[in-house]
C-alpha positions in Angstrom: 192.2 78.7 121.1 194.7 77.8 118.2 193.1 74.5 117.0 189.9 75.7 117.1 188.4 76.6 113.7 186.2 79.8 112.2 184.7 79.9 108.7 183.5 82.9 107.7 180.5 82.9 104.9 180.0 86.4 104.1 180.1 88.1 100.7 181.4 91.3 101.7 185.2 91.6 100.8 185.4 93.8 103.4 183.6 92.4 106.4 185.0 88.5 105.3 188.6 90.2 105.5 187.7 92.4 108.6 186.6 89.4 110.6 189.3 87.0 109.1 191.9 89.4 110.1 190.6 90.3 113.7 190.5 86.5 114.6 193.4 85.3 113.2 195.0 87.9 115.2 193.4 86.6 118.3 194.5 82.8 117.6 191.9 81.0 115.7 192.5 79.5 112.6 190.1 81.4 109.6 188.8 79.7 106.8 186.7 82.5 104.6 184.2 81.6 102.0 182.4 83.9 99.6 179.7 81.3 98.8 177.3 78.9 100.5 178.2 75.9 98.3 181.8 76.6 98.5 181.8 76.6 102.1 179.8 73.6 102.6 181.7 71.1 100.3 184.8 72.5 102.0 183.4 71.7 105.4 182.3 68.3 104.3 186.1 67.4 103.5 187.1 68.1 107.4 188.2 65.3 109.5 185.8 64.6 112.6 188.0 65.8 114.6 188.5 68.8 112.5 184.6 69.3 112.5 184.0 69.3 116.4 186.6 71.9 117.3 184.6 74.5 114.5 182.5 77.1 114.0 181.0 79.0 111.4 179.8 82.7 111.5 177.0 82.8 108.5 176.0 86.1 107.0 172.3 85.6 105.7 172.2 87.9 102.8 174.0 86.2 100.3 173.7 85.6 96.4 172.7 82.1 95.0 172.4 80.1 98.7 171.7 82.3 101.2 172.4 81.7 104.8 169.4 80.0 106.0 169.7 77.9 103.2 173.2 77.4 104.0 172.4 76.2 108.0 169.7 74.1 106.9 171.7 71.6 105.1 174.4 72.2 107.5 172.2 70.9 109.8 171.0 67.9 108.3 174.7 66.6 108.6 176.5 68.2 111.2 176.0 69.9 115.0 178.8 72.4 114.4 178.2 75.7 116.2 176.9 78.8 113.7 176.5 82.5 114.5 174.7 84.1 112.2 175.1 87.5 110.9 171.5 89.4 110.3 170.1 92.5 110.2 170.3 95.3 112.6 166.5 95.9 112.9 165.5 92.7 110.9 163.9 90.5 114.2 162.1 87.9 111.8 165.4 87.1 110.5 167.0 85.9 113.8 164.1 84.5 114.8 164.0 82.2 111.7 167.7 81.5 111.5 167.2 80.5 115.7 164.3 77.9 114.8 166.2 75.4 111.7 169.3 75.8 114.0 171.4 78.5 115.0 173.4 78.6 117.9 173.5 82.5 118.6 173.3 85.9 115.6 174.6 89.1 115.6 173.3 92.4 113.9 175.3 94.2 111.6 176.6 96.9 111.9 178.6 95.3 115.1 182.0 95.1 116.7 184.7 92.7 116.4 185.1 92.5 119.9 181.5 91.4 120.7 182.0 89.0 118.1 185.1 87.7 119.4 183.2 87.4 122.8 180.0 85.3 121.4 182.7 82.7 119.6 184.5 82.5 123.1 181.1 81.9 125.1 179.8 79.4 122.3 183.3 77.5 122.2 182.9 77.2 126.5 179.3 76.0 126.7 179.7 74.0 123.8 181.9 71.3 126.1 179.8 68.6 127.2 177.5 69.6 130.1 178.4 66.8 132.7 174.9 65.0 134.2 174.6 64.9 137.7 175.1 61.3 138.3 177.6 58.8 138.8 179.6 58.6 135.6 178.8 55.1 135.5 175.2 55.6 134.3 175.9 57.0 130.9 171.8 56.7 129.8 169.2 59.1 131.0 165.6 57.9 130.2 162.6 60.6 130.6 159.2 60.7 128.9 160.0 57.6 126.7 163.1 59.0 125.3 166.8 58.0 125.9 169.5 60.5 125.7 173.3 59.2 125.4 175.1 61.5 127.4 178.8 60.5 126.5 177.7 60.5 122.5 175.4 63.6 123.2 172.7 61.5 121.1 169.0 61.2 121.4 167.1 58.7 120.5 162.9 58.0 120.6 160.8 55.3 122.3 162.0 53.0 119.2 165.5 53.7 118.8 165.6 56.0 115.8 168.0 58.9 116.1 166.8 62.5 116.6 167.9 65.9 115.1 170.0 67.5 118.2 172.4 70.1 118.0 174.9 70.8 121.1 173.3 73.8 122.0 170.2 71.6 122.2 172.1 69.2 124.4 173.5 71.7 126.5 169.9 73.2 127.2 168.6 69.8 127.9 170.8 68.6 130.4 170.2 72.0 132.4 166.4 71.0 131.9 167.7 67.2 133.5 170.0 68.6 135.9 167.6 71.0 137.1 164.3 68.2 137.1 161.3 69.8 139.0 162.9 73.0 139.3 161.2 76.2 137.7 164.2 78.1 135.8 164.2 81.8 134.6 164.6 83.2 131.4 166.8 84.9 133.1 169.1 81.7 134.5 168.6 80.0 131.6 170.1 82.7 129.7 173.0 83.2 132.0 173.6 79.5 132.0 173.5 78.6 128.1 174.6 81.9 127.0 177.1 83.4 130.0 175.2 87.0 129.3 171.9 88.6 130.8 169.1 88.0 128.9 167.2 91.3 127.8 163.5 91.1 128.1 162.9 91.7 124.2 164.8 89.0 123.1 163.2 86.1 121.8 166.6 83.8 122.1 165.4 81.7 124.6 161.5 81.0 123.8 162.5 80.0 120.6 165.4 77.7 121.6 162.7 76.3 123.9 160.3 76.1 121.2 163.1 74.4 119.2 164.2 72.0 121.9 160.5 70.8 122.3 160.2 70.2 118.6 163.2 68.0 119.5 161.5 66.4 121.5 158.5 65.5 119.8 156.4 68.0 122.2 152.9 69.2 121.1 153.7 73.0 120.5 150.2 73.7 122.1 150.2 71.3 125.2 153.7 70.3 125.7 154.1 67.4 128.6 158.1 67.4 129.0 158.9 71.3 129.4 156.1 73.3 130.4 155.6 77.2 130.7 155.4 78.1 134.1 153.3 81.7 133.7 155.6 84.7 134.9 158.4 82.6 136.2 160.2 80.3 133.5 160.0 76.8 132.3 160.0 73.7 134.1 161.1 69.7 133.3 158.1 68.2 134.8 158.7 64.6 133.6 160.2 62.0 136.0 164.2 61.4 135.1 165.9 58.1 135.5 169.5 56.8 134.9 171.0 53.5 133.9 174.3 51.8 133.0 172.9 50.4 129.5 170.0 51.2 126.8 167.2 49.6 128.2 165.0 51.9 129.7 163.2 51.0 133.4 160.3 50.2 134.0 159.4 53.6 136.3 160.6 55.4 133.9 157.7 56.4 131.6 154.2 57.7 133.3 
């Protein structure tokens, strides 16, 4: 865990020092911030390398740039993994801070150790979810869209890049692996988060919700991952691989 990276955004004194202590202590090395700007110019300086082996845990209540503000233009430059501190009994708050991009929150006040835990769960899933293919055919087509699994990139019908965090990847590709297959809340919390899912939280509905805005998916009649009533979701779109971008011929219906 030594080359991996934390910043910690949080205004507190006490709770940036509590956290940056407690992980440091546990082998990561902590970068803490007292401001949203700070943190993000400081995060734009990284190396790429640097950048993919981060994380961030983002307290929301902050002066100036607050931490939704903060992840949202976070997001519109980098997938790096954030955690983001909310709340105790503020539900909108997490809710919100899932949907522009996320990866997991926490409500204050909480304990280092389940901290410590979500960074070590986030840092396992967030290596690349191998498709279940030969590792020749690097391109899965489905619905009109292409999705590079070695660059973890998706692209439209017409080539142009879509927003797609790694959590969204890692989601999708159990969606791919999994094509035709109705999944549970429940498995698809145990497999993206390595925890039970309890039945009042959102976490999962709204990372569905997000990764079918991903997708392009009509919120109200969505054609790629569609709610199966009382039992889960399902990928109910034919899946194709290939060794190169163009997509077959069978593979949009």
């Amino acid at each position: 865990m030594g080359a991996h990276r934390i910043f910690v955004v949080d205004d507190d004194d006490g709770i940036r020092q509590l956290i940056a202590e407690y992980l440091s202590k546990h082998g990561f090395c902590v970068e803490a911030c007292d401001d949203g700007e700070f943190f993000l110019d400081r995060f734009q300086s990284l190396s790429p390398d640097e950048a993919l082996r981060s994380m961030v845990v983002l307290d929301i209540m902050m002066p100036g740039m607050d931490g939704f503000e903060v992840c949202r233009t976070l997001r519109t430059f980098s997938k790096v993994p954030v955690i983001m501190l909310t709340a105790v009994s503020d539900e909108m708050d997490r809710i919100i801070g899932l949907e522009i991009g996320a990866d997991d929150y926490l409500a204050k006040p909480f304990n280092p150790r389940e901290l410590l835990a979500r960074i070590k769960a986030i840092f396992r899933r967030s290596e690349p979810v191998e498709p279940m293919v030969k590792p020749s055919l690097r391109y899965c087509w489905f619905h009109g869209l292409c999705l590079d699994t070695v660059t973890r990139a998706l692209y439209s019908a017409d080539g142009k890049p879509l927003s797609f965090s790694g959590a969204d990847y890692n989601l999708l590709m159990l969606f791919i692996n999994n094509a035709g297959k109705v999944l549970s809340r429940e498995y698809i919390a145990a497999e993206t988060r390595k925890r039970n899912s309890d039945p009042l939280d959102r976490f999962i509905d709204v990372h569905i919700s997000r990764l079918r805005h991903c997708l392009g998916e009509d919120a109200k009649s969505p054609e790629i991952i569609k709610t199966v009533r009382g039992s889960g979701y399902i990928l109910a779109t034919d899946v194709h691989f290939t060794e190169h971008t163009h997509e077959p011929v069978t593979a949009y219906q």
